[in-house]
C-alpha positions in Angstrom: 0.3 -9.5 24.2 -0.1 -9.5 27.6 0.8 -6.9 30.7 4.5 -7.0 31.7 6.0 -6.8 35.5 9.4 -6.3 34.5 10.4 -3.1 35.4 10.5 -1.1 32.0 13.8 -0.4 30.4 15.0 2.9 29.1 13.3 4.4 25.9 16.1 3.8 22.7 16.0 7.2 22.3 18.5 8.1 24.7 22.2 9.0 23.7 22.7 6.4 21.5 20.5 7.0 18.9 23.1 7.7 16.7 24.4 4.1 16.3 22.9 2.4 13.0 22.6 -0.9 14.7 21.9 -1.2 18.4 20.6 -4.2 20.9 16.8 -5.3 20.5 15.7 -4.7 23.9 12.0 -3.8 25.7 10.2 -0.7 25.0 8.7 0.5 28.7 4.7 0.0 29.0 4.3 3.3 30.5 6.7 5.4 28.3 5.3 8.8 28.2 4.0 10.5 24.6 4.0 6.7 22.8 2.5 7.7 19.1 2.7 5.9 16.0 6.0 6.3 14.3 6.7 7.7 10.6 8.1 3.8 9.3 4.7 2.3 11.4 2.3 4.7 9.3 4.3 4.0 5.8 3.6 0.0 6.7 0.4 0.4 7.2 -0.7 2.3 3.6 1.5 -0.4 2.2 -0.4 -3.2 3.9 -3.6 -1.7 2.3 -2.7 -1.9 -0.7 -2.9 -6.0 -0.3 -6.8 -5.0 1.4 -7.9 -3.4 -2.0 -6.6 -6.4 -3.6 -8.6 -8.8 -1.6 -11.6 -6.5 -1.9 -11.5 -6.5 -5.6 -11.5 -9.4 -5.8 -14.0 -10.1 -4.0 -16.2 -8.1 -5.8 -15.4 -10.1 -8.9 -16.2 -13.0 -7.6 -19.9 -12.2 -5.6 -20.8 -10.1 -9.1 -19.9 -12.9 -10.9 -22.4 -14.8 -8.6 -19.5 -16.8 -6.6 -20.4 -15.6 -3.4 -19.3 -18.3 -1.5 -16.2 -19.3 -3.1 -15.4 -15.4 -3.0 -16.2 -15.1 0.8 -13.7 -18.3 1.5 -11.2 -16.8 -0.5 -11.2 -13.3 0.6 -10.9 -14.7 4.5 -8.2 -16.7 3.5 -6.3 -13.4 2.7 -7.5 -11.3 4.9 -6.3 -13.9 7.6 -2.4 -13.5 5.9 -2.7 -10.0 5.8 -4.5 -9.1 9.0 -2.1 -11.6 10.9 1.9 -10.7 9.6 0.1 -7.1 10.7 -1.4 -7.6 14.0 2.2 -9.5 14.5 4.5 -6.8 13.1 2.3 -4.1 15.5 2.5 -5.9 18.9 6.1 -6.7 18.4 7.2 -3.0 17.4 5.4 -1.6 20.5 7.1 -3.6 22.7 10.6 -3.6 20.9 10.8 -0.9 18.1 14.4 0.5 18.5 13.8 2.5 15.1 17.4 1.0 14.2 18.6 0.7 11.1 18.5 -3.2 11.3 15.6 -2.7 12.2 13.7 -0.8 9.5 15.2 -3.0 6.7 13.8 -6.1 8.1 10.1 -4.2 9.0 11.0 -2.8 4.6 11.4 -6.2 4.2 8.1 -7.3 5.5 6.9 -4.1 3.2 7.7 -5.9 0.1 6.1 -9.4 1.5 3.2 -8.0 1.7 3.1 -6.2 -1.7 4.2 -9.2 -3.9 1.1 -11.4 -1.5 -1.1 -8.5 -3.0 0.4 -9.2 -6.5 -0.9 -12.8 -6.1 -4.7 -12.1 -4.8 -6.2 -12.2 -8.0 -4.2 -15.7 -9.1 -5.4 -17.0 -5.5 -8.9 -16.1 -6.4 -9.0 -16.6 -10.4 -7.2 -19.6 -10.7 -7.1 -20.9 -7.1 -3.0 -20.5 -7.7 -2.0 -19.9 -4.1 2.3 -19.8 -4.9 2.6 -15.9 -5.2 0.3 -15.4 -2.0 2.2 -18.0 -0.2 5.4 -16.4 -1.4 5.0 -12.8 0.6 3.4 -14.8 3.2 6.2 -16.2 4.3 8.5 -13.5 3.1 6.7 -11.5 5.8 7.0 -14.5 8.4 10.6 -14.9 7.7 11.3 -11.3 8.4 9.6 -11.3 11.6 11.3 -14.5 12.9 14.0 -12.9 12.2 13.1 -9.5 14.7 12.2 -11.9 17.5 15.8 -13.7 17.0 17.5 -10.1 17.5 15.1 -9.8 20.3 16.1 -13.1 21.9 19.9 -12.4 21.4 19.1 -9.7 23.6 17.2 -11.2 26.5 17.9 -13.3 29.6 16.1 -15.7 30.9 12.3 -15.8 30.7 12.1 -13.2 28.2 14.4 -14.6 26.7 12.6 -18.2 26.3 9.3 -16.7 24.6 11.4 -15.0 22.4 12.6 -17.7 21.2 9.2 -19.9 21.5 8.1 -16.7 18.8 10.8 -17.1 16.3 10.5 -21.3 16.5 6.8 -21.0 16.2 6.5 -18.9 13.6 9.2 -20.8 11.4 7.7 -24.0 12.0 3.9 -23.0 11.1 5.6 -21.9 7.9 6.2 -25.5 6.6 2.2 -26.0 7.1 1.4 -23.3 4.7 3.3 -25.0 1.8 0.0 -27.7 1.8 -1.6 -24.5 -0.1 0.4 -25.1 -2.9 0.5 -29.0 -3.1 -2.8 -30.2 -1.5 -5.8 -30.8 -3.4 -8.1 -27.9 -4.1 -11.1 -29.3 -1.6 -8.5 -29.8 1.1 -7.4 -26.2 1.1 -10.0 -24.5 3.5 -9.5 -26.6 5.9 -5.4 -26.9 6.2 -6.6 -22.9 6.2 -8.4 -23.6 9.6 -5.8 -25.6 10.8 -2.9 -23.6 9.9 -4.9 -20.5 10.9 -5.5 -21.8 14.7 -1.6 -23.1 15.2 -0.7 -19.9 14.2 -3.2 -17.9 16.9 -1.5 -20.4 19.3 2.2 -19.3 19.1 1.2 -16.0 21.1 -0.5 -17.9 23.6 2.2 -20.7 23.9 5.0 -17.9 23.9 3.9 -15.5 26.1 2.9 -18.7 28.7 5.1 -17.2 31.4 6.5 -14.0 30.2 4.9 -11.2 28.4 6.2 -8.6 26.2 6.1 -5.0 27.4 3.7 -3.2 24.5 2.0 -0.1 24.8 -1.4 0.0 25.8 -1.9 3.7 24.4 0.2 2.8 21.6 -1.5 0.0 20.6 -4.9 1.4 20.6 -3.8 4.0 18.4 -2.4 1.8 15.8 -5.7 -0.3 15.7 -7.3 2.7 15.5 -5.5 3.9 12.3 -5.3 0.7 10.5 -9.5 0.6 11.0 -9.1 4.6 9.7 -6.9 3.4 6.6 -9.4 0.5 5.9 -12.5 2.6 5.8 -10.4 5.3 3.6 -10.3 2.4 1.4 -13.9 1.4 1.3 -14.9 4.9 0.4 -11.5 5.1 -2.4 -13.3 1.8 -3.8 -17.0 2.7 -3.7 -16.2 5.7 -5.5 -13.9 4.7 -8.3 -17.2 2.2 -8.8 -19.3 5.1 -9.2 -17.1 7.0 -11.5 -17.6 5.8 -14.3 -21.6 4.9 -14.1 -22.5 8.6 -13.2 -23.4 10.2 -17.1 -25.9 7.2 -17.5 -27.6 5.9 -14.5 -27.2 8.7 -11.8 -31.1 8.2 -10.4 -30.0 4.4 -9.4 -26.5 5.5 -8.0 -27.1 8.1 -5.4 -29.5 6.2 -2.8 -26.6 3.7 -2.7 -23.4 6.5 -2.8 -25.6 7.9 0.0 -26.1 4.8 1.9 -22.9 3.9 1.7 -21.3 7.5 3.2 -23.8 7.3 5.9 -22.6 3.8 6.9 -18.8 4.7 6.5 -19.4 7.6 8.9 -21.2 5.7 10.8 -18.6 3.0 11.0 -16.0 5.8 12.1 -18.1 7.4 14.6 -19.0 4.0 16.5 -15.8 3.0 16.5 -13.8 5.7 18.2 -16.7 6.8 20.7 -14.8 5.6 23.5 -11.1 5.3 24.3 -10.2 2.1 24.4 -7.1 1.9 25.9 -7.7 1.8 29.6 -9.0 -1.6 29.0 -6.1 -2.9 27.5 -4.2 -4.4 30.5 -5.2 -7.7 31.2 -3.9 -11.3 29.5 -7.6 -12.5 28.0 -8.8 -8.6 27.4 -5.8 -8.3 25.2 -5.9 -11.4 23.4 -9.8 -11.1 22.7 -9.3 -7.8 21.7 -6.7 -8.0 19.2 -8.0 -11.2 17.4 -11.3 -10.2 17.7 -10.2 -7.1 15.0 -9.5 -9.6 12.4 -13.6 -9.7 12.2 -13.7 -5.4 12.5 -11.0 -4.8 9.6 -12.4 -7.6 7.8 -15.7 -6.3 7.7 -15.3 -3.0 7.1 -13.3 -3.8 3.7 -16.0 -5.4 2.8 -18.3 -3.3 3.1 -16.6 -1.0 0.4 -16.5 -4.3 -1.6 -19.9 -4.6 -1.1 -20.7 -1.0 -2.4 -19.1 -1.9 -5.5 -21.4 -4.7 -6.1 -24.5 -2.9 -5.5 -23.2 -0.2 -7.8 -22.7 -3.0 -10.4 -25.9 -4.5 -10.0 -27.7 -0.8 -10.1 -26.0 -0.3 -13.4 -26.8 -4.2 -15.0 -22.8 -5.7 -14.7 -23.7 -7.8 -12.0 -25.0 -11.3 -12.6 -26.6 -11.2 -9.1 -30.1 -10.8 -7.6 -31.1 -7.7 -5.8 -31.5 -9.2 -2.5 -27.7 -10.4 -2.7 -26.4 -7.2 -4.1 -27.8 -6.0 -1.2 -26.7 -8.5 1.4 -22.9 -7.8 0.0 -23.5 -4.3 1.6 -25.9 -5.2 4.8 -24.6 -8.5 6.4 -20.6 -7.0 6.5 -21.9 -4.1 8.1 -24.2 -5.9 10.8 -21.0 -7.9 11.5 -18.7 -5.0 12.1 -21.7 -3.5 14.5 -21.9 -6.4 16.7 -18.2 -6.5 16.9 -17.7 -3.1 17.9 -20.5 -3.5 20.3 -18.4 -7.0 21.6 -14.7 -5.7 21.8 -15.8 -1.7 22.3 -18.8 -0.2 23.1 -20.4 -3.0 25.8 -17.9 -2.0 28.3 -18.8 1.8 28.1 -22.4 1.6 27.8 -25.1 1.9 30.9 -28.1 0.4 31.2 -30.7 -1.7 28.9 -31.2 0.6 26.4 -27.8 1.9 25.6 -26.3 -1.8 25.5 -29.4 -2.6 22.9 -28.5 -0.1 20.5 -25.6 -1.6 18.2 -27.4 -5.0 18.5 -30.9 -3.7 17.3 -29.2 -1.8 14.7 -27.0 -4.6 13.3 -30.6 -6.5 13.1 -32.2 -3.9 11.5 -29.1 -3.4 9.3 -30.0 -6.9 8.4 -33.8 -6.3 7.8 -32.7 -3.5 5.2 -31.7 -6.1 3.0 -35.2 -7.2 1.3 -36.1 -3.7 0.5 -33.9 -4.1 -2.9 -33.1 -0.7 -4.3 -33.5 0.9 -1.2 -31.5 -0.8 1.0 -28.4 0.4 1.2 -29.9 3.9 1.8 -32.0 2.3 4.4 -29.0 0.8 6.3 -27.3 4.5 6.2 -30.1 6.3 7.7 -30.2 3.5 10.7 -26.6 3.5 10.7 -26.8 7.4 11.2 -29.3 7.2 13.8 -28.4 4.5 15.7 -25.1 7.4 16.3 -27.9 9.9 17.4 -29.7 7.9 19.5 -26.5 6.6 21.3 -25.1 10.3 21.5 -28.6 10.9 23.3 -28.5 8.0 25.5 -24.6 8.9 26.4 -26.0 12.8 27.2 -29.3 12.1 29.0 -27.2 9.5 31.5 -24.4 12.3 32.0 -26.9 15.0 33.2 -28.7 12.2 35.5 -25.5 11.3 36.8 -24.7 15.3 37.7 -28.0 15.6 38.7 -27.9 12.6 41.1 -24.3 14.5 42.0 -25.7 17.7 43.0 -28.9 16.4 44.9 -26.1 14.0 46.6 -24.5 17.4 47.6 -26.9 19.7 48.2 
């Protein structure tokens, strides 16, 4: 996850395309026209099926007034999901060959990550971790496996992290199995520890050699993946309000409208800037790509958290008002101050436009002791939080002409 000075390769779709099974080599980093590929988008709406999983059940479990052993639960499977992900989507921009090899192993990692979805209720229910475990490492397996082909491949330094990937990966495998046999109370925190070794394995492999992904490319499949989740968040909030609309429609709108204004909200904040041309150094990388785990996180739980104000509005929630409200407020202050962090600081000019995700996310957070109101409450600040940044944005550009013109005149 870091920028490459080898000299990039050619693309793999010169003339021999046609062969089902070709070497594993490096993408180039400045390949012209990089976009998201058909098998890339297909994994993607795959791997969201295991984030309305882990949102369901997480609205289960805060409803049911087991907020905290929900929250631990659902960041424990966000991690699984959000990591074989992030993994799968560094690696195929820097060695997609679009293969046939190739796409059966990234199929493979397809159907790891559906049968892990199978298991988040068990996981969260019955504290059985096997079936989560099970497409966990299905998913791990398979992409050991691509940095092997990868490795058979390579010379020398390349070579070696390639290698250093497919070891590291196996071996944090054999922790995970302490889900399954360790006492319950030790869980979380063999979670912690599992959680950070596996973080390490890009930093230890990529030590002196780094593979070639595409910046573009990169920040176009982060970009889709947050697009997918918040598609999901809206799917979910309104297959809650569904069936509640004949009897309490008075109590569901301020929160269906809350909720839409935050969603577009989310979207708007997110891809105000392009993000891409920041993507070229070791740490920026790094930070940016783990620090997503928190955005994607976040933002399915907001449309978790939807679904528990709609159940409280409608009496099936066994939950105050104030944390039916929280479930909606607190995961959208988070993804706002982790937008501002990863995104929008480095874009922003001056005191007042750098104040403006911070002071919403607190005010987002305020919202929540206005009970029945405050999910409507944190849309409309959501929504102008976006006008008064668009403001900010145009009343800089015009001083900046200005200053321009009077500099030329």
């Amino acid at each position: 996850m870091t920028s490459s000075s080898a000299p990039a390769p050619a693309s793999p779709g010169g003339p021999q395309t046609h062969r089902p099974v070709r070497r594993l080599t490096a993408r180039g980093r400045d390949e012209a026209h990089r976009v998201a590929s058909t098998l890339e988008l297909f994994f993607d709406l795959c791997f969201v099926v295991a984030v309305a999983q882990a949102g369901v059940s997480l609205v289960h479990a805060v409803a049911a007034g087991h907020t905290g052993e929900g929250i631990l639960n659902y960041a424990m499977v966000f991690f699984a999901i959000w990591w074989a992900w992030m993994n799968f989507t560094w690696f195929a921009s820097a060695y997609d060959n679009d293969d046939a090899l190739y796409r059966i192993v990234t199929l493979v990692q397809v159907a790891g990550v559906l049968v892990l979805a199978g298991g988040v209720s068990r996981a969260f229910e019955n504290h059985d971790w096997t079936t989560v475990l099970i497409g966990y490492v299905i998913m791990r397996l398979a992409m050991a496996t691509q940095w092997l082909r990868a490795a058979r491949s390579a010379e020398g330094a390349e070579r070696t992290m390639a290698l250093r990937y497919a070891v590291g990966v196996l071996v944090c495998q054999i922790g995970w199995v302490g889900l399954v046999v360790l006492p319950e109370a030790a869980r979380p925190w063999l979670f912690l520890v599992m959680a950070i070794a596996e973080m390490c394995v890009p930093v230890y492999a990529e030590r002196y050699n780094a593979t070639a992904w595409h910046p573009h490319h990169i920040a176009e499949r982060y970009g889709l993946f947050t697009i997918i989740v918040l598609g999901e968040t809206i799917a979910a909030a309104t297959v809650a309000v569904k069936p509640a609309l004949g009897e309490a429609l008075g109590d569901l709108l301020p929160i269906a409208a809350g909720g839409l204004l935050i969603v577009f909200s989310a979207w708007w904040i997110y891809f105000v800037v392009p993000i891409h041309g920041r993507l070229r150094a070791y740490k920026q990388a790094f930070l940016w790509g783990y620090g997503h785990y928190l955005i994607f996180a976040s933002a399915a739980a907001i449309g978790a958290g939807l679904e528990v104000a709609i159940e409280h509005a409608v009496g099936q929630a066994h939950i105050s008002a104030l944390a039916a409200a929280a479930a909606v407020t607190l995961p959208t202050a988070l993804y706002l101050l982790t937008v501002w962090v990863l995104h929008a600081r480095h874009f922003k000019v001056g005191i007042a436009q750098q104040l403006v995700l911070p002071a919403t996310a607190l005010l987002v957070i305020c919202c929540t002791f206005l009970g029945d109101w405050a999910v409507l409450t944190a849309g409309v600040v959501c929504a102008l939080s976006v006008a008064i940044g668009v403001t900010l944005t145009a009343r800089a550009g015009r001083e900046a002409r200005a200053a321009e013109a009077g500099a030329l005149a």
